[in-house]
C-alpha positions as a printed Julia matrix, in Angstrom:
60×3 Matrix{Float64}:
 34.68   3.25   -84.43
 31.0    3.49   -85.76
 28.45   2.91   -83.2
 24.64   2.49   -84.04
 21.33   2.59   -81.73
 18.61   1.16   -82.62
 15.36   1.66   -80.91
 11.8   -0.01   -81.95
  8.46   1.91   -81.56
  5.26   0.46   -81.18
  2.38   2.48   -82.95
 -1.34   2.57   -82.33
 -3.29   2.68   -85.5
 -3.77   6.35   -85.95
  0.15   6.63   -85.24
  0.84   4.02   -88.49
 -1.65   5.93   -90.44
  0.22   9.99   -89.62
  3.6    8.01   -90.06
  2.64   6.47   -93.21
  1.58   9.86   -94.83
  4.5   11.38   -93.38
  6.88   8.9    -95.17
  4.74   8.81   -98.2
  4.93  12.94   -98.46
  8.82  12.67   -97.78
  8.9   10.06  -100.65
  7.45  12.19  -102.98
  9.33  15.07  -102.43
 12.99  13.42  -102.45
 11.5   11.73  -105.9
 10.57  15.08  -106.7
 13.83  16.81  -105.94
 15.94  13.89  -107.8
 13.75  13.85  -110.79
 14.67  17.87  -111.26
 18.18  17.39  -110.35
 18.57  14.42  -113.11
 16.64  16.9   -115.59
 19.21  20.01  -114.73
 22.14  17.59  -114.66
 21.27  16.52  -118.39
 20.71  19.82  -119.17
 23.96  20.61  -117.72
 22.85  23.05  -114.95
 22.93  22.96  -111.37
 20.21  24.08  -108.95
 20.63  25.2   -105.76
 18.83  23.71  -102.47
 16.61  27.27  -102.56
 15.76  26.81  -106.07
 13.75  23.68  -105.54
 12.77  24.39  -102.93
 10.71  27.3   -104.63
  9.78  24.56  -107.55
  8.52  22.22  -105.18
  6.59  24.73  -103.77
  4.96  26.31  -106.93
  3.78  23.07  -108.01
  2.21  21.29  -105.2
């Protein structure tokens, strides 16, 4: 049996602006990571989680 919780949250304005650039920094990076995944896949490599990590790093 699956079971879900959902709880709402009611930000202040300065709370939706640090959430929104926390989401927006989380987007980028996921876009990031799939982007390089996509690229090794075609390329028919694998990375590991460390190794882009360390890309992610080096570029930003």
């Amino acid at each position: 049996m699956l079971k879900a919780y959902r709880y709402r949250i009611y930000p202040n304005k300065e709370q939706e602006r640090q959430l929104a650039k926390t989401f927006g920094c989380c987007r980028f990076v996921y876009n990031q990571t799939l982007a390089y995944r996509k690229d090794a896949y075609e390329k028919k490599k694998s990375l590991s989680v460390k190794q882009i990590v360390i890309i992610i790093a080096i570029e930003s």
